[in-house]
Every structure is written in structure tokens, then in C-alpha cells.
KESE-403372 format. One line per 10 residues: number of its first residue (from 1); their letters; for each residue x negated, y negated, z of C-alpha. Coordinates in steps of 0.25 Angstrom, whole numbers, plus 5000, padded with zeros to 4 digits. Each point is the difference from the previous one (the first is absolute). Layout:
BEGIN
NUM = a = X/Y/Z ~ ...
end
This chain:
BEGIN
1 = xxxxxxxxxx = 4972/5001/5079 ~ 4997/4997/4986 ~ 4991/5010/4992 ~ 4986/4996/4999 ~ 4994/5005/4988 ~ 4986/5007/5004 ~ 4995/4996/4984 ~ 5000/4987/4991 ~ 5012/4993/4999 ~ 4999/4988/4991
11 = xxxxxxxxxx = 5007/4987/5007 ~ 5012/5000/4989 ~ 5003/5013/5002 ~ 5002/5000/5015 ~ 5012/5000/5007 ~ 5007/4988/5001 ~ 5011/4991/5007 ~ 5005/4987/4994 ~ 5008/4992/5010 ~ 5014/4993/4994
21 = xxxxxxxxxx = 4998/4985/4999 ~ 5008/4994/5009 ~ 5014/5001/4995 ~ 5014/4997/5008 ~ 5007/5012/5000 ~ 4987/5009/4994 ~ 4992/5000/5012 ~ 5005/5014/5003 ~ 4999/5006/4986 ~ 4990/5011/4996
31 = xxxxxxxxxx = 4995/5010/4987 ~ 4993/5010/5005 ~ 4992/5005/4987 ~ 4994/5014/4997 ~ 4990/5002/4990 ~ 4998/5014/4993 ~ 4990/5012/4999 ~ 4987/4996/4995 ~ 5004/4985/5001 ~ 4999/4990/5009
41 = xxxxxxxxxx = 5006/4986/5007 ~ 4991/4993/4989 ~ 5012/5003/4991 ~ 5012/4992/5005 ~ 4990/4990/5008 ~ 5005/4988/4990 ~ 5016/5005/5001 ~ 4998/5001/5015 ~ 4994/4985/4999 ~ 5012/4996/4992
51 = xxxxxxxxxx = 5010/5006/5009 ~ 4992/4993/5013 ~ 5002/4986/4992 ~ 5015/5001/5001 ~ 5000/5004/5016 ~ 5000/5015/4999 ~ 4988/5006/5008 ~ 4993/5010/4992 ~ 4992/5012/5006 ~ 4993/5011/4993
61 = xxxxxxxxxx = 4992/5012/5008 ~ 4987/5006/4992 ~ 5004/5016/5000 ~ 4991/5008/5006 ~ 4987/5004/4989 ~ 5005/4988/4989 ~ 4992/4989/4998 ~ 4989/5004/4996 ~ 4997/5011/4988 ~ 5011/5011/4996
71 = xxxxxxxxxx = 4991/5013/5008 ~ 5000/4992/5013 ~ 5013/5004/5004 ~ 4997/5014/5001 ~ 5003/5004/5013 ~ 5011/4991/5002 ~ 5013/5008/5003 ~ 5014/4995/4995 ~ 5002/5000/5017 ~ 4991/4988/5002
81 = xxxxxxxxxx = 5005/4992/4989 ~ 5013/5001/5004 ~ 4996/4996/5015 ~ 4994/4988/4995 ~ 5012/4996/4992 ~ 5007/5002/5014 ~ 4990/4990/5008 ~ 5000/4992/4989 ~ 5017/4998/5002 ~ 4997/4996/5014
91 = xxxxxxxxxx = 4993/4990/4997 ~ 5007/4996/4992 ~ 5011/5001/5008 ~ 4994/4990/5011 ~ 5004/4988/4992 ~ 5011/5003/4992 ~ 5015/5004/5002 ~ 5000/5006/4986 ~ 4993/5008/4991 ~ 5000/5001/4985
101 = xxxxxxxxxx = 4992/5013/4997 ~ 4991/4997/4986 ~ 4994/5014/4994 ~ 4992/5002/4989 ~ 4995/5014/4996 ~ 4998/5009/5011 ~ 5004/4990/5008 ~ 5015/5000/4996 ~ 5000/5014/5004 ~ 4993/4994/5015
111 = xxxxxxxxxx = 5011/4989/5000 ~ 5010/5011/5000 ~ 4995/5006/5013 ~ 5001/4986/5006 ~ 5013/4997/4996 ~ 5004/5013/5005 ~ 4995/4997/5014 ~ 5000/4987/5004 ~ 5013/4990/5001 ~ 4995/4988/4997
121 = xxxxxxxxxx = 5000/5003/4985 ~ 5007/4990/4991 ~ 4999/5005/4985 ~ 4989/5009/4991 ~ 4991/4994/4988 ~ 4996/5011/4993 ~ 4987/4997/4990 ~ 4999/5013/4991 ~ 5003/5009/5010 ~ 4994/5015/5003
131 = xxxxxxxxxx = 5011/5008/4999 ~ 4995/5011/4991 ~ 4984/5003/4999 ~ 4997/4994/4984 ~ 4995/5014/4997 ~ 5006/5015/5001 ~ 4983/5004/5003 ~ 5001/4992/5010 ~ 5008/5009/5009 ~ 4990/5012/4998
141 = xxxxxxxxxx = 4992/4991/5010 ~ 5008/5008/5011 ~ 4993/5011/4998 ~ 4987/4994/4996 ~ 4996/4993/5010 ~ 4995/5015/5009 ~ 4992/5003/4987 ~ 4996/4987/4994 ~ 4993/4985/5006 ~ 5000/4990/4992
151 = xxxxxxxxxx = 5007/4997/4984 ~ 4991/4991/4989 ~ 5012/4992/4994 ~ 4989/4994/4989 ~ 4996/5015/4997 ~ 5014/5006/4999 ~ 5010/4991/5000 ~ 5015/5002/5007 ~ 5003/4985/5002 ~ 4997/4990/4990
161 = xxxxxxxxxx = 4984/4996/5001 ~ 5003/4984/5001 ~ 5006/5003/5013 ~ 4988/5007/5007 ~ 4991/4990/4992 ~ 5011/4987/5005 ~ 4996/5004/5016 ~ 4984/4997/4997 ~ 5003/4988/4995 ~ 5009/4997/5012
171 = xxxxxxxxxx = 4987/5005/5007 ~ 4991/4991/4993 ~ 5004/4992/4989 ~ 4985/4998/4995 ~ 4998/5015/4997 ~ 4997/5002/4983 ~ 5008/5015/5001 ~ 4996/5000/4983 ~ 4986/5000/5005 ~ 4994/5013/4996
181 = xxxxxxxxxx = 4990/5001/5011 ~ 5012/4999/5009 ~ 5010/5011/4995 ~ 4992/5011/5009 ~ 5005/4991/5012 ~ 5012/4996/4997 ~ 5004/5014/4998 ~ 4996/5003/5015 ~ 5006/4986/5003 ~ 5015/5004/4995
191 = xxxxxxxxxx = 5000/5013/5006 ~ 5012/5003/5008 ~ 5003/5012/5012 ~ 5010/5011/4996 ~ 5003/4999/5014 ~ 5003/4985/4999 ~ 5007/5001/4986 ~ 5009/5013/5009 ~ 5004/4989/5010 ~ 5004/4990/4989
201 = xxxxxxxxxx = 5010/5011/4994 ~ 5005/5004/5014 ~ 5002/4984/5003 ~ 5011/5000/4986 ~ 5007/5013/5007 ~ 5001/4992/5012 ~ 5005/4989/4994 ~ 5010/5008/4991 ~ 5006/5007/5014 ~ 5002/4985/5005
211 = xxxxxxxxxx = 5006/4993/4988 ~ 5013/5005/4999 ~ 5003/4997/5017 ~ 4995/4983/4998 ~ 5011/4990/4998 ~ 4993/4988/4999 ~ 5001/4991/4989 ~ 4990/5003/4989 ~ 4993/4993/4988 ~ 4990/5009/4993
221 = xxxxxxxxxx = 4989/4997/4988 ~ 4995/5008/4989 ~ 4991/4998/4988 ~ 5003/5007/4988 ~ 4985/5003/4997 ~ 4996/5005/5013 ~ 4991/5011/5001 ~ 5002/5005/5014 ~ 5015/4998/5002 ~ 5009/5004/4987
231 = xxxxxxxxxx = 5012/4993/5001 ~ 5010/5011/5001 ~ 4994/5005/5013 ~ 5004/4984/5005 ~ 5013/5001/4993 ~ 5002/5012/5008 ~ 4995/4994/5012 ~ 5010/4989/4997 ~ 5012/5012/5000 ~ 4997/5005/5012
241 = xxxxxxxxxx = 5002/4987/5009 ~ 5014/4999/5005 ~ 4999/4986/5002 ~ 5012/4992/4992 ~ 4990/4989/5000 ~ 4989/5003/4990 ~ 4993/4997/4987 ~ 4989/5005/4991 ~ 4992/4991/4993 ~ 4992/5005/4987
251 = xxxxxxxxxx = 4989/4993/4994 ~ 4998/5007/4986 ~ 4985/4995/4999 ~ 4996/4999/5014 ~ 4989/5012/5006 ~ 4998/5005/5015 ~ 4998/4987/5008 ~ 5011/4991/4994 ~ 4999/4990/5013 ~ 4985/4998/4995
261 = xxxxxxxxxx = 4997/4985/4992 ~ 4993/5008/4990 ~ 5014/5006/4995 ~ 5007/4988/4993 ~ 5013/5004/5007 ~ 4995/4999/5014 ~ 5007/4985/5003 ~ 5013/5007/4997 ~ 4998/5010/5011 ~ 4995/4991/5008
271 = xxxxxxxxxx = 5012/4992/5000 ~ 5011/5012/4997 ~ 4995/5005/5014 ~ 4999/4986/5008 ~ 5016/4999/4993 ~ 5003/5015/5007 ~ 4995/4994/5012 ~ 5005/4986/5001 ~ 5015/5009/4998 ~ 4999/5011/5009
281 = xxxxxxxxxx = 4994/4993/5012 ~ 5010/4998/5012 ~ 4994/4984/5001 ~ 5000/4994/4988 ~ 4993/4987/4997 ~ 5007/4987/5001 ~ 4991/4991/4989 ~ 4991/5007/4989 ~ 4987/4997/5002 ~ 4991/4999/4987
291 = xxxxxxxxxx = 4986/5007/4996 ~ 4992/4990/4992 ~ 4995/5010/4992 ~ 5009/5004/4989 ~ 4995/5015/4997 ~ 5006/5002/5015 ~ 5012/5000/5008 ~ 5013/4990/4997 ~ 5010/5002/5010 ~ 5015/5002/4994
301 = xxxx = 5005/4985/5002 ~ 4990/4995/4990 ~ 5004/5009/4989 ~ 5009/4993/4990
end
């Protein structure tokens, strides 16, 4: 069963499944699409929209303790995110033959789990993927979390603020966080759990463990101004695949959450990754159908 989140979850933030329009030879096509620590489906909802336009049915599970501020995921072990990830397959699964794994963040490091144990696993989109914590402190968290509960990113900084600040606004989007009277809260409000920072980091161990064993073909995304994954940890990431079929994609001026309208370049991922799937599926499409809208998808025969 799905996980039902015991605290606020705003509508655009929760789990989502977006079935593929009607399609010959589509009908059987899915992306399973995992979001990353401190995130939420909120941040590829209008990708996964996209994708679904074109006949690809798009699903996205909320990780157990997202969804709402960072210090509700306290006391959600690694064990229970992954197990949703797991559920989330087989449903998936249900009505499609094949399975294009998209991971951003923490969830790249999830979608290596899932292509290392399911079969229906058809090719891997990475979206800045975890495969190094973005700070050496980070790491002391393994020891911390016996002596110490929570960390105040806004008081002493180890990831860049605009990231902790970025999941408030994800939250609520009215919230003034340069009010002075609010400082005090948003100080509680970004807390996050040593503990829950400790499972993050064990989550990129796992994924480094699983990378070097998957074959699938790969595509992966990296912004050159990204605070939380530096883009020599994904070019390492991108060394350790063995597949023959991959690529790297950089972005020089793209942050975190490329797939995001906000980021200028979001329609060239959008469409780099409906491209790696239109290739790699076993059925391919017999006559490209259009999107109206011209920020979106356009399927290889249009292209001049």
C-alpha cells in the first residue's frame, strides 16, 4: 500500500500517476520517476505531464517524511523509502511492459536499487544524481547522529541556504522568508535530523555499490552551478556505469532542479529525455504525435 503521510501534504506535492494518452504501440510504456532528499513529486509534476502527453504513463511515489517541511522526515529510515520505491514499481508494473527509471537527487541513488532488482527496467535518467554527499561534514553525521538530534542549516550552514529555504517555498509559496518576524520560525522550519541526513549519505553508499553491476542504457543531467551535486561527483557517477550506451549532459548555468520550468533549460531536458525514450523502448511509435505547446515535447519526426 502506498504511504500515507500522517502530516500536511500540499496537493502538488503528492504522489502522482499520469496515464499515457492513448498511443499505438505506447500503451505499454512507463517512467517511473523518483524524487530526492528534502524534495518531492512537486518537482517533476510538469516533466511527468509532458511525458504522459506523448503516451508514456508517468508515476511518482512521495518518500516516506517528504512533503511537507525538511524536520518531518525524522524518523524515516533509508529501509522505508526504499520499500516504497519497491511498491511504487509494482504498480507500475500493472500496466506496463517497460520501465524507464527517472532519478533525480537521492532518487537516482533509489532508481539504482530498482534497476538492480526488478527485470522490466528499460533504460536510467539521471537528474543530478547523489553519488557523493556535497560536503565531507556531511559524513561526520555517522557518528552524530548517537550524540546530536537535529542541525540548523540557516544557523551554520553545510549545504547552500537557497536550498533549505527552496523546500518552504515548495511548502507554501505565500511565505515572506525575508520577514524579520519570521526568521525565528524559519530557523525551526529548516531543521533537518542528523539521523535523517545519516540515511541520505548511506543511500549514495548504496548507490555507489549498485552502479558499477547496471547495464541499462543511461542518460544523466548535471547543472554546472548546482549546490548540492558538484559535477565531478556525476562525472564519476557517469564512469562507473558500464553500459556502452550512455551520455552526460551538462548545463553550465543550470542549479539543483534542471527539469523545473523555473530553469531556462528545463524544455531541453524535457525533450532530451522523451528522445532517450522514444530510442530505447522495445515499441516504438509509428506516427509522431504533436504537443501544442511549444515549450514541451516534439517527437523526432517533426524535427527538421
Amino acid at each position: 500500500m502506498p504511504f500515507q503521510p500522517p502530516y500536511e501534504v500540499p496537493p502538488e506535492r503528492s504522489a502522482y500517476t499520469f496515464a499515457g494518452q492513448p498511443r499505438e504501440g505506447w500503451d505499454r510504456v512507463g517512467a517511473l520517476i523518483l524524487h530526492g532528499f528534502m524534495g518531492s513529486p512537486a518537482s517533476t509534476r510538469p516533466m511527468a505531464q509532458a511525458l504522459a502527453a506523448q503516451g508514456i504513463t508517468t508515476h511518482c511515489p512521495l518518500l516516506p517524511g517528504h512533503g511537507n517541511l525538511p524536520y518531518q522526515i525524522h524518523g524515516y529510515p533509508r529501509e522505508q523509502w526504499i520499500a516504497e520505491v519497491e511498491e511504487a514499481y509494482h504498480h507500475l508494473a500493472l500496466s506496463c511492459d517497460q520501465i524507464f527509471l527517472i532519478g533525480h537527487s537521492m532518487g537516482a541513488a533509489l532508481s539504482a536499487h530498482v534497476a538492480s532488482n526488478f527485470e522490466k527496467i528499460s533504460g536510467l535518467v539521471l537528474l543530478a544524481p547523489l553519488y557523493e554527499v556535497p560536503d565531507t561534514r556531511i559524513k561526520l553525521a555517522a557518528f552524530g547522529r548517537y550524540f546530536l538530534t537535529w542541525l540548523y542549516p540557516l544557523r551554520h550552514s553545510v549545504v547552500d541556504r537557497d536550498i533549505f529555504v527552496g523546500r518552504v517555498l515548495d511548502f507554501d509559496p505565500t511565505i515572506d522568508v525575508d520577514d524579520p518576524a519570521l526568521q525565528d520560525w524559519l530557523v525551526e522550519a529548516t531543521r533537518i535530523s542528523v539521523s535523517s541526513v545519516d540515511e541520505m549519505r548511506k543511500m549514495a553508499v548504496l548507490g555507489r555499490k549498485l552502479w558499477p553491476h547496471l547495464h541499462q542504457p543511461a542518460i544523466l543531467f548535471q547543472g554546472g552551478r548546482d549546490p548540492a551535486v558538484d559535477i565531478s561527483s556525476t562525472e564519476a557517477l557517469f564512469q562507473k556505469l558500464p553500459s556502452a550506451d550512455k551520455e552526460m549532459k551538462r548545463f553550465p548555468q543550470a542549479g539543483h532542479e534542471l527539469m523545473r520550468p523555473v530553469e531556462p533549460i528545463h524544455d531541453k531536458v524535457w525533450q532530451k529525455t522523451y528522445e532517450f525514450i522514444e530510442e530505447h523502448a522495445e515499441i516504438g511509435p509509428k506516427e509522431p504525435t504533436p504537443l501544442n505547446a511549444p515549450s514541451l515535447l516534439i517527437s523526432k519526426g517533426e524535427r527538421k
